[in-house]
DOVO-92845 format. One record per atom (N, C-alpha, C): z, x, y; residue number from 1; residue in one letter. Coordinates in steps of 0.2 Angstrom, whole numbers, plus 5000, padded with zeros to 4 digits. Layout:
<rs>
<Z:Z	X:X	Y:Y	vodren:NUM	baza:a>;
...
</rs>
This chain:
<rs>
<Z:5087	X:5273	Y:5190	vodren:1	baza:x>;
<Z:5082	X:5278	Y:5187	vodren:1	baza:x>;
<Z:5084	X:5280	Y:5180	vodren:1	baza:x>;
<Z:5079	X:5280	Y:5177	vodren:2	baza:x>;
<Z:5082	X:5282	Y:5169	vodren:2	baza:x>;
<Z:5080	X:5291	Y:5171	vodren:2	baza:x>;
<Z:5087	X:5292	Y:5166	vodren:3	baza:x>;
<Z:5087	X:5300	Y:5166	vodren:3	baza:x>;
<Z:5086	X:5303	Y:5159	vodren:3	baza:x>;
<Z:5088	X:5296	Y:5153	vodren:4	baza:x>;
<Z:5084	X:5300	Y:5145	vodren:4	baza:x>;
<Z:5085	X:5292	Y:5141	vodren:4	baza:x>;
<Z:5080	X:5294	Y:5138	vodren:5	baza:x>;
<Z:5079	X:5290	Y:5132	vodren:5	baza:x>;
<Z:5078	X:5291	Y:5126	vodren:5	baza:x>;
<Z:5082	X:5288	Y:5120	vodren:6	baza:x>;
<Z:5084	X:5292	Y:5112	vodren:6	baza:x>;
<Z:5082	X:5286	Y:5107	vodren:6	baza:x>;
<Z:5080	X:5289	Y:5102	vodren:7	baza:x>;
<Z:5078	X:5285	Y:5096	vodren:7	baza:x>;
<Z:5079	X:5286	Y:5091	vodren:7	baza:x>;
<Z:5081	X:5283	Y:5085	vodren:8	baza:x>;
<Z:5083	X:5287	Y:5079	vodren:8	baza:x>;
<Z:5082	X:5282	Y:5074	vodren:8	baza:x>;
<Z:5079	X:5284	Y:5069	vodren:9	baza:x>;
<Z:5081	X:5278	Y:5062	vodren:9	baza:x>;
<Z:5084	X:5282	Y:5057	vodren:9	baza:x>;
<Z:5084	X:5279	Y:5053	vodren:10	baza:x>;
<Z:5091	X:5282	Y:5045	vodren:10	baza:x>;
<Z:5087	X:5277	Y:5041	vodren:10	baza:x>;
<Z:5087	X:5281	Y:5034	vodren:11	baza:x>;
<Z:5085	X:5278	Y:5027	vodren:11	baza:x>;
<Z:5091	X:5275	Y:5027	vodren:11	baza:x>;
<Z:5096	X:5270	Y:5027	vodren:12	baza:x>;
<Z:5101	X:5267	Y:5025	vodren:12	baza:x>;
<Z:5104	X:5270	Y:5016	vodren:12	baza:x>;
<Z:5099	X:5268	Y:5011	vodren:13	baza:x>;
<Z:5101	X:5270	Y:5004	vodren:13	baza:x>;
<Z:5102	X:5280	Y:5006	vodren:13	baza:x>;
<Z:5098	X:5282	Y:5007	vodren:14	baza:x>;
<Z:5099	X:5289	Y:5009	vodren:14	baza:x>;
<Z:5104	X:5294	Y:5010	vodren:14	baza:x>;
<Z:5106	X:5286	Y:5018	vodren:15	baza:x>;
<Z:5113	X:5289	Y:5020	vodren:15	baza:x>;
<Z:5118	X:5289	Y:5017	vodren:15	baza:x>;
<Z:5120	X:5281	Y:5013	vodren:16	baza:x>;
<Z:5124	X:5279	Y:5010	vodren:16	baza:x>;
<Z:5125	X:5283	Y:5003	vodren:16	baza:x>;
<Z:5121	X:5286	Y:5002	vodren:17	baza:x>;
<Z:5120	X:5293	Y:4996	vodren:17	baza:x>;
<Z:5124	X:5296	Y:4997	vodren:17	baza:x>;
<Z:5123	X:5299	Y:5005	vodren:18	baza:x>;
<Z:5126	X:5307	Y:5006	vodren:18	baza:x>;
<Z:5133	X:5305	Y:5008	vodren:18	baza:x>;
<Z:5135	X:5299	Y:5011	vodren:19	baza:x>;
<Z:5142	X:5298	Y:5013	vodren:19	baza:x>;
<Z:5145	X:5297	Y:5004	vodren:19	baza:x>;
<Z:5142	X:5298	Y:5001	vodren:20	baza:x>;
<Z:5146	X:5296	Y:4994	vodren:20	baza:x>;
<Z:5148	X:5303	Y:4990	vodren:20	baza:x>;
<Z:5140	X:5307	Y:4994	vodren:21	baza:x>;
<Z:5144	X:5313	Y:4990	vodren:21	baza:x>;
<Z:5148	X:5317	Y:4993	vodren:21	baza:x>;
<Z:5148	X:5315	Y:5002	vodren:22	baza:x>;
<Z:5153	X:5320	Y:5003	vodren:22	baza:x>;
<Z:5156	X:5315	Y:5009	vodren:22	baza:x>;
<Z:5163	X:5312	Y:5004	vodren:23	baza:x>;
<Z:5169	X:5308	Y:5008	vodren:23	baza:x>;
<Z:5170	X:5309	Y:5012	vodren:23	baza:x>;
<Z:5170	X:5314	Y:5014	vodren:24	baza:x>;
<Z:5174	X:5318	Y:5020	vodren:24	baza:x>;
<Z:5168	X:5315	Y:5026	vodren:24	baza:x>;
<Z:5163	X:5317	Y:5026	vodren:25	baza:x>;
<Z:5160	X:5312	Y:5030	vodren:25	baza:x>;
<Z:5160	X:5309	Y:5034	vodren:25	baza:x>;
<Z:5161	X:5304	Y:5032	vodren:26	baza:x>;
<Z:5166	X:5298	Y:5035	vodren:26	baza:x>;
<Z:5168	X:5299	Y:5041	vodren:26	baza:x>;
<Z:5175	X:5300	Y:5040	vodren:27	baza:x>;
<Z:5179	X:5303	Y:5045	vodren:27	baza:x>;
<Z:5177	X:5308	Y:5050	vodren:27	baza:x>;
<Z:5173	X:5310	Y:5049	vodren:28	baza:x>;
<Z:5170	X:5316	Y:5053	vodren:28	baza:x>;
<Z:5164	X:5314	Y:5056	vodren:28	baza:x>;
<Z:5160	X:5308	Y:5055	vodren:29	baza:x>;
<Z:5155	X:5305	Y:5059	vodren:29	baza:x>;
<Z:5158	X:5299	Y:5063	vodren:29	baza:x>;
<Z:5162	X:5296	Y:5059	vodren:30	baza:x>;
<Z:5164	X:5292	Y:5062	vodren:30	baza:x>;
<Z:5172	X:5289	Y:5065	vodren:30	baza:x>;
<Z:5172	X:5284	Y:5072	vodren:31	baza:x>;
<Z:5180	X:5284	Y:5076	vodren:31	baza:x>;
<Z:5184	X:5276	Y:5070	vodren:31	baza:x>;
<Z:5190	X:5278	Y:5069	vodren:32	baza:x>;
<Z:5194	X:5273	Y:5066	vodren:32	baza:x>;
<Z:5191	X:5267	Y:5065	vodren:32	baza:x>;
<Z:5188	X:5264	Y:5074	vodren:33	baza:x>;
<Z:5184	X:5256	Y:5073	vodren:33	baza:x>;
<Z:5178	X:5257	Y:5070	vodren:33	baza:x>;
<Z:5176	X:5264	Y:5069	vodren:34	baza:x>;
<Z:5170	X:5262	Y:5064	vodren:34	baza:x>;
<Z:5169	X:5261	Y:5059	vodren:34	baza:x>;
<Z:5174	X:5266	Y:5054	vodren:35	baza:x>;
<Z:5172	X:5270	Y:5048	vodren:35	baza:x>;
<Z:5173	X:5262	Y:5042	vodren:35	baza:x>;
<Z:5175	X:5257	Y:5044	vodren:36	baza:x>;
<Z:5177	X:5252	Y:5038	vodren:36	baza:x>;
<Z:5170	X:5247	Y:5038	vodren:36	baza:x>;
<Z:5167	X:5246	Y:5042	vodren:37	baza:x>;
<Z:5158	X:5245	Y:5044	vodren:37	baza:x>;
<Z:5153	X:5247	Y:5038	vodren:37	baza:x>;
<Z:5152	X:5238	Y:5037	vodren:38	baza:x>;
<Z:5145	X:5238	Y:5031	vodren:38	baza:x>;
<Z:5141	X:5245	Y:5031	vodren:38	baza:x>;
<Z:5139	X:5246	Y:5025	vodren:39	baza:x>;
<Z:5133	X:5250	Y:5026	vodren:39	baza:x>;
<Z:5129	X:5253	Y:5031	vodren:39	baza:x>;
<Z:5126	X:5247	Y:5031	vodren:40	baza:x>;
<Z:5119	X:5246	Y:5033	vodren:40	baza:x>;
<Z:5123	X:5246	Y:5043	vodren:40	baza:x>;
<Z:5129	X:5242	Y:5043	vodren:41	baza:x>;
<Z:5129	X:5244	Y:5051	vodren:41	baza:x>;
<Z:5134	X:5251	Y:5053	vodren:41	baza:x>;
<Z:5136	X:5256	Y:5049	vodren:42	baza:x>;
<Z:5137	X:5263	Y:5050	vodren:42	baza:x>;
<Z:5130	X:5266	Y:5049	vodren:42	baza:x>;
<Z:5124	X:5265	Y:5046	vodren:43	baza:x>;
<Z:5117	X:5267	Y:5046	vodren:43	baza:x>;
<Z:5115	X:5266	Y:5053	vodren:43	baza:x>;
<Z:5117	X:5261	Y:5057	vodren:44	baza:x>;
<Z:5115	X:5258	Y:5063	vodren:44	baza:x>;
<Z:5119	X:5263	Y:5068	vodren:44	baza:x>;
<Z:5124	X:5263	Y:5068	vodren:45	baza:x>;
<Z:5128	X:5267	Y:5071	vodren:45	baza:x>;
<Z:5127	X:5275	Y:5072	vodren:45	baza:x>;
<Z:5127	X:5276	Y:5067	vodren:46	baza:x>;
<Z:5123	X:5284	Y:5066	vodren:46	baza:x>;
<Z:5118	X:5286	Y:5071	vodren:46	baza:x>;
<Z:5113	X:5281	Y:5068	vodren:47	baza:x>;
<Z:5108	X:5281	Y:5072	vodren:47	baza:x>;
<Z:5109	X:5282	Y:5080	vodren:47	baza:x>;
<Z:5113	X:5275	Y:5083	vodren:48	baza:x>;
<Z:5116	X:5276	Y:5090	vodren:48	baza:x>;
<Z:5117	X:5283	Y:5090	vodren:48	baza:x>;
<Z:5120	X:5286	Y:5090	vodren:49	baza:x>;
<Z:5125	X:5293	Y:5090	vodren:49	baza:x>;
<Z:5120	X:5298	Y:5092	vodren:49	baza:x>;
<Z:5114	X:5298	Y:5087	vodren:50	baza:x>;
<Z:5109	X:5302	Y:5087	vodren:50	baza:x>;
<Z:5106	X:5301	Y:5094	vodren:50	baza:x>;
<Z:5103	X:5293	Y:5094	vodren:51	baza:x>;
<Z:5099	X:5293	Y:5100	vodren:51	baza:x>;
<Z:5103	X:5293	Y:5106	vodren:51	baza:x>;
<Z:5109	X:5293	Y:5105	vodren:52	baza:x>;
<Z:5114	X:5297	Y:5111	vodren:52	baza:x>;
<Z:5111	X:5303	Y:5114	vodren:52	baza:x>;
<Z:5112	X:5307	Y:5108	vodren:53	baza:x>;
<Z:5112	X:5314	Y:5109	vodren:53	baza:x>;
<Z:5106	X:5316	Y:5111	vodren:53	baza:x>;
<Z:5099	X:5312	Y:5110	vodren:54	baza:x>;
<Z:5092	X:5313	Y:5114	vodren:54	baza:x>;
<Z:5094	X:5310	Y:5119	vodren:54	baza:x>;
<Z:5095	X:5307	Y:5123	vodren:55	baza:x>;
<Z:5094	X:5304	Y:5130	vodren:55	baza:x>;
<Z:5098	X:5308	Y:5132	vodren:55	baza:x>;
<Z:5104	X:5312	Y:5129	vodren:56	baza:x>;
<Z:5106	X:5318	Y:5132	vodren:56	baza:x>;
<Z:5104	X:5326	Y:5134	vodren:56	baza:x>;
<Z:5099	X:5328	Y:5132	vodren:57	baza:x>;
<Z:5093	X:5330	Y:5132	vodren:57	baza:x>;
<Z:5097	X:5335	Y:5123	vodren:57	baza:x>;
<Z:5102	X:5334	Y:5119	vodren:58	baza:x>;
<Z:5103	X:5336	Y:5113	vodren:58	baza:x>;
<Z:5107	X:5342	Y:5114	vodren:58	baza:x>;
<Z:5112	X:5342	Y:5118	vodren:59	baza:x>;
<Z:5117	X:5348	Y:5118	vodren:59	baza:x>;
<Z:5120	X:5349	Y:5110	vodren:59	baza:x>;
<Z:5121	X:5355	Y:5109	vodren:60	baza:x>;
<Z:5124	X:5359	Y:5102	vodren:60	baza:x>;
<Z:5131	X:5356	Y:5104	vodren:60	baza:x>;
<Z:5135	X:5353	Y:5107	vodren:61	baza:x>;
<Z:5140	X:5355	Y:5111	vodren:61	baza:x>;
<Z:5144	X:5347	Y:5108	vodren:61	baza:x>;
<Z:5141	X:5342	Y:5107	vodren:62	baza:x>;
<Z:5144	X:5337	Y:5109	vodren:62	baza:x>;
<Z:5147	X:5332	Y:5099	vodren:62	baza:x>;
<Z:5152	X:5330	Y:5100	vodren:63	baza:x>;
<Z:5157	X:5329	Y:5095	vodren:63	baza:x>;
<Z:5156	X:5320	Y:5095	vodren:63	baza:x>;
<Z:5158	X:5320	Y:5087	vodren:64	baza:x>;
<Z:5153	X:5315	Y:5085	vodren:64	baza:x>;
<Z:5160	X:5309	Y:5086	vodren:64	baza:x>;
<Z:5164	X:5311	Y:5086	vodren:65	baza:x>;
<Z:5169	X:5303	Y:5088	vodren:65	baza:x>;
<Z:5171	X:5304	Y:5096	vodren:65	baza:x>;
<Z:5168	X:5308	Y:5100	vodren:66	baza:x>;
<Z:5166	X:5307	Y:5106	vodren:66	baza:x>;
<Z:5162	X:5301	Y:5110	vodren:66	baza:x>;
<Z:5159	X:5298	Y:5106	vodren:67	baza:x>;
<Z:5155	X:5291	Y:5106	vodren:67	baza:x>;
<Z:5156	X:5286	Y:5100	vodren:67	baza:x>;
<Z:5159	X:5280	Y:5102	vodren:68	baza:x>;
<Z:5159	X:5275	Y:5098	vodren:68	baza:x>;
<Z:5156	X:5270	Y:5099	vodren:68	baza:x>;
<Z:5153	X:5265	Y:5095	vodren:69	baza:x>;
<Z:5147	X:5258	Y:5094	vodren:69	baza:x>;
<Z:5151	X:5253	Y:5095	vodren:69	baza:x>;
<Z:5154	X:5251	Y:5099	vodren:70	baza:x>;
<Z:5158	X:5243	Y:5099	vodren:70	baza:x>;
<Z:5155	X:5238	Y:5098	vodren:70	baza:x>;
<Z:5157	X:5232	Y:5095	vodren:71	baza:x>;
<Z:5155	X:5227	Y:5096	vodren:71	baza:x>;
<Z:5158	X:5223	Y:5098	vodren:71	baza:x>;
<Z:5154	X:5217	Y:5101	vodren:72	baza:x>;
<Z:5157	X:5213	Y:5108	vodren:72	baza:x>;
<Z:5153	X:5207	Y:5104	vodren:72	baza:x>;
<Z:5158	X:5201	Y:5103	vodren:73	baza:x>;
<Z:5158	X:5195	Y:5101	vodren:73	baza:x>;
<Z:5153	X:5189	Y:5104	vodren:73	baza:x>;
<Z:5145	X:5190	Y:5104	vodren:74	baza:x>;
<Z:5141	X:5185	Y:5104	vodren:74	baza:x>;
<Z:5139	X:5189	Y:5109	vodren:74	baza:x>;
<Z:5140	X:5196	Y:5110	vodren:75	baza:x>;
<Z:5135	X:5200	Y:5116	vodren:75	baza:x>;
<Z:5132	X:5207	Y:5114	vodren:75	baza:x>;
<Z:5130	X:5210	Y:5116	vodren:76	baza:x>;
<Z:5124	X:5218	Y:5115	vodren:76	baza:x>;
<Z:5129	X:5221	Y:5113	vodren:76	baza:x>;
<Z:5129	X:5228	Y:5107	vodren:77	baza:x>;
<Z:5134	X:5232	Y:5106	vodren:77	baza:x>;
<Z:5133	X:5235	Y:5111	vodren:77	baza:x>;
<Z:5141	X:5241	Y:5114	vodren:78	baza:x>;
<Z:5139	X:5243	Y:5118	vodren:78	baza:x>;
<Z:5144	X:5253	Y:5115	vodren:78	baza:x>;
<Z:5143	X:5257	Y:5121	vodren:79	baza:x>;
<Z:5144	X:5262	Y:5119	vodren:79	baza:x>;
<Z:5150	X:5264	Y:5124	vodren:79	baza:x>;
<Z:5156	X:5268	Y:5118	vodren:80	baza:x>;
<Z:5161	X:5270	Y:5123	vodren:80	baza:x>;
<Z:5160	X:5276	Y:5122	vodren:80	baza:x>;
<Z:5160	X:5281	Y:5126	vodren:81	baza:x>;
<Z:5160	X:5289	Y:5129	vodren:81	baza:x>;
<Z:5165	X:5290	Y:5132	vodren:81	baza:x>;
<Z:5168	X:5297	Y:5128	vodren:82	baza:x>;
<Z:5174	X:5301	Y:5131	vodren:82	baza:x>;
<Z:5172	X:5309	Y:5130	vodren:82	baza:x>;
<Z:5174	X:5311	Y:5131	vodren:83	baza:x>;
<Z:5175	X:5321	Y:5130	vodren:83	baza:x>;
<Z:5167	X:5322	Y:5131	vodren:83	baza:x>;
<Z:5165	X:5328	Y:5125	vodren:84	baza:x>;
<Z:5160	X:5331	Y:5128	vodren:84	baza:x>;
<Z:5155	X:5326	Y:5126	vodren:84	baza:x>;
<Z:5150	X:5320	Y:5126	vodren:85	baza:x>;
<Z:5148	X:5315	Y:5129	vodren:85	baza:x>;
<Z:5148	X:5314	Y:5135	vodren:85	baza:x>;
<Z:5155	X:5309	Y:5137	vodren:86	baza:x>;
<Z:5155	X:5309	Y:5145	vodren:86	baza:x>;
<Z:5154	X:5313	Y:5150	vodren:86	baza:x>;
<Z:5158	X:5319	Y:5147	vodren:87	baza:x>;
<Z:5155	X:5326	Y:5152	vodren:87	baza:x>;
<Z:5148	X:5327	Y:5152	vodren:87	baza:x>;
<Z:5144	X:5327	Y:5148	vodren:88	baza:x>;
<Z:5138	X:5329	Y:5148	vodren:88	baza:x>;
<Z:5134	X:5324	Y:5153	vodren:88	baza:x>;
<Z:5139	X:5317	Y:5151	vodren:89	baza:x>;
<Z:5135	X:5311	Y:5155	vodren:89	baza:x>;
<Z:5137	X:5314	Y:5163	vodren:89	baza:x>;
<Z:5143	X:5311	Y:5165	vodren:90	baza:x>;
<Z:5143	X:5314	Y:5171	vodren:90	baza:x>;
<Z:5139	X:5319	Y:5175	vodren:90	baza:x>;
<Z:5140	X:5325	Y:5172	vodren:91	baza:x>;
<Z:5132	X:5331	Y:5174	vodren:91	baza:x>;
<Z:5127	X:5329	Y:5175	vodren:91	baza:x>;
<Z:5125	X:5325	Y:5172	vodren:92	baza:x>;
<Z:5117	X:5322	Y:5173	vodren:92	baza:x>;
<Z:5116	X:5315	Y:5178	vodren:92	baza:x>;
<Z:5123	X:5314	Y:5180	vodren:93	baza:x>;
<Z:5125	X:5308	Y:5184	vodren:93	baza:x>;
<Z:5121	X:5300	Y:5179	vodren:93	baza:x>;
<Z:5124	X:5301	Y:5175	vodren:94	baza:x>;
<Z:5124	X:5293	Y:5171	vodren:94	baza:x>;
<Z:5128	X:5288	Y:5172	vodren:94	baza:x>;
<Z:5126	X:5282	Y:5173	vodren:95	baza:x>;
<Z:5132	X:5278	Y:5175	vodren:95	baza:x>;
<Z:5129	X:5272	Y:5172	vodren:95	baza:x>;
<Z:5126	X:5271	Y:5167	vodren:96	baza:x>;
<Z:5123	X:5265	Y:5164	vodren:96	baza:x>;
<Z:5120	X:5268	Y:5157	vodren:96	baza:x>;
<Z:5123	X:5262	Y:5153	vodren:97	baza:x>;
<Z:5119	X:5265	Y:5146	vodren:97	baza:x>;
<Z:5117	X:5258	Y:5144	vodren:97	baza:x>;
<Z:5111	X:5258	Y:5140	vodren:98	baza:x>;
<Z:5111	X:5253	Y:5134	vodren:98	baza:x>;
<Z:5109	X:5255	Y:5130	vodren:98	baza:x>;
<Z:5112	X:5250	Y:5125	vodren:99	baza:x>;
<Z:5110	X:5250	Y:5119	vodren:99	baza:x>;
<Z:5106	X:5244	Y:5113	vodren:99	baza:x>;
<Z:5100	X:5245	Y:5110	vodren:100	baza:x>;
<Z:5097	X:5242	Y:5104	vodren:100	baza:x>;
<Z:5100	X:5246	Y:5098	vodren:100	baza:x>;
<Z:5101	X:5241	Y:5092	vodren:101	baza:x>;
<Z:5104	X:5241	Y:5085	vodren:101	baza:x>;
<Z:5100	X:5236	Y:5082	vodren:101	baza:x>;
<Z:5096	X:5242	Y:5075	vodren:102	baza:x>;
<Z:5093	X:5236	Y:5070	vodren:102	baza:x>;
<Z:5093	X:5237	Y:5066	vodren:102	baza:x>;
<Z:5095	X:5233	Y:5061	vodren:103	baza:x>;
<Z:5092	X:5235	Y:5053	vodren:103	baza:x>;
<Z:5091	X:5229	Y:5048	vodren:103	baza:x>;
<Z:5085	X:5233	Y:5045	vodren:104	baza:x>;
<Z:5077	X:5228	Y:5041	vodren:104	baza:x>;
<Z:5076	X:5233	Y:5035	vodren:104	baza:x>;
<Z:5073	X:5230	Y:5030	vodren:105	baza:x>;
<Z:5071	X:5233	Y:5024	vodren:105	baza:x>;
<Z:5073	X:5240	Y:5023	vodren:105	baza:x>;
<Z:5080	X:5242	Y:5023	vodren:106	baza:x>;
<Z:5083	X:5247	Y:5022	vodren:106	baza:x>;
<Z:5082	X:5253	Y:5026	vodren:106	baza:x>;
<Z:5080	X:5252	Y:5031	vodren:107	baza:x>;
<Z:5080	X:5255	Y:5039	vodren:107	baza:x>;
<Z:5084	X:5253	Y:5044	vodren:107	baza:x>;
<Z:5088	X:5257	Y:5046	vodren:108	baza:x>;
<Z:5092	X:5256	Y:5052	vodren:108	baza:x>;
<Z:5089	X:5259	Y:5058	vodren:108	baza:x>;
<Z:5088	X:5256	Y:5062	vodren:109	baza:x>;
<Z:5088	X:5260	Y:5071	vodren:109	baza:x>;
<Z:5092	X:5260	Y:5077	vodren:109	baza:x>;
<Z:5091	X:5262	Y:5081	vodren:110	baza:x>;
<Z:5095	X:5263	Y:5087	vodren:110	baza:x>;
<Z:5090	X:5266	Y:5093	vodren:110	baza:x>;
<Z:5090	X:5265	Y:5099	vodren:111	baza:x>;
<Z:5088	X:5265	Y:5104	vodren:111	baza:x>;
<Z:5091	X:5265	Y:5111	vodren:111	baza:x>;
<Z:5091	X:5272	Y:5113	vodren:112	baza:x>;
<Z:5097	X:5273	Y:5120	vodren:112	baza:x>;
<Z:5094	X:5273	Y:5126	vodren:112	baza:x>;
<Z:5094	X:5271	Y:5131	vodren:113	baza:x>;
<Z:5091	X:5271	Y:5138	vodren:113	baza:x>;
<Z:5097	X:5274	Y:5142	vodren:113	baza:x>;
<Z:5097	X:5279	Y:5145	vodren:114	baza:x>;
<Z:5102	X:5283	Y:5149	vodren:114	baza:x>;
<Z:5101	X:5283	Y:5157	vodren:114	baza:x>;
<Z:5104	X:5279	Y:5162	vodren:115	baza:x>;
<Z:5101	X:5278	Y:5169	vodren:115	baza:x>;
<Z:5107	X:5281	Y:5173	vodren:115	baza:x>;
<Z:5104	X:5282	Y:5179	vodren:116	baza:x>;
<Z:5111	X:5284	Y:5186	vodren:116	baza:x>;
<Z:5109	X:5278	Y:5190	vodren:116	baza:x>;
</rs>
């Protein structure tokens, strides 16, 4: 049964503006295995993060390297959850997530399906 579903897209040039004017950023949005990721696929990522947070129905509550974008060699990225993510998951009994990742003509997306 799907319990939420998120969508997000990101200017890419936009984003990659705002990480430039504030470094610190970086670090603060993103987990160690992200932060060295092309532009364009921290844009995509981002985005993932977001559409987390909507198929979680968007608690004020949840911390952004709580969730991280893996990539898995010749298969779907997939999404690791810990802390206040997981917790939020658990509550709403989630035990399956996927994930879509795109980016085209300076637009990044992301697309989460949340199921129990």
């Amino acid at each position: 049964m799907i319990v939420g579903v998120g969508i997000d897209v990101v200017d890419v040039a936009r984003f990659v503006s705002t990480l430039t004017r504030a470094p610190r950023l970086r670090a603060r949005l993103f987990t160690p295995e992200e932060r060295d990721l092309p532009d364009q696929s921290l844009a995509a990522r981002f985005a993932a993060k977001e559409a987390v947070a909507k198929a979680l129905g968007a608690p004020g509550d949840l911390r952004w390297h709580d969730c991280t974008v893996l990539r898995t060699p010749g298969g779907p990225p997939e999404l690791q959850i810990t802390g206040t993510v997981a917790a939020r998951a658990e509550a709403l009994g989630i035990t399956t997530w996927h994930l879509s990742l795109s980016h085209d003509a300076g637009i990044a997306s992301a697309v989460v399906i949340a199921e129990r």
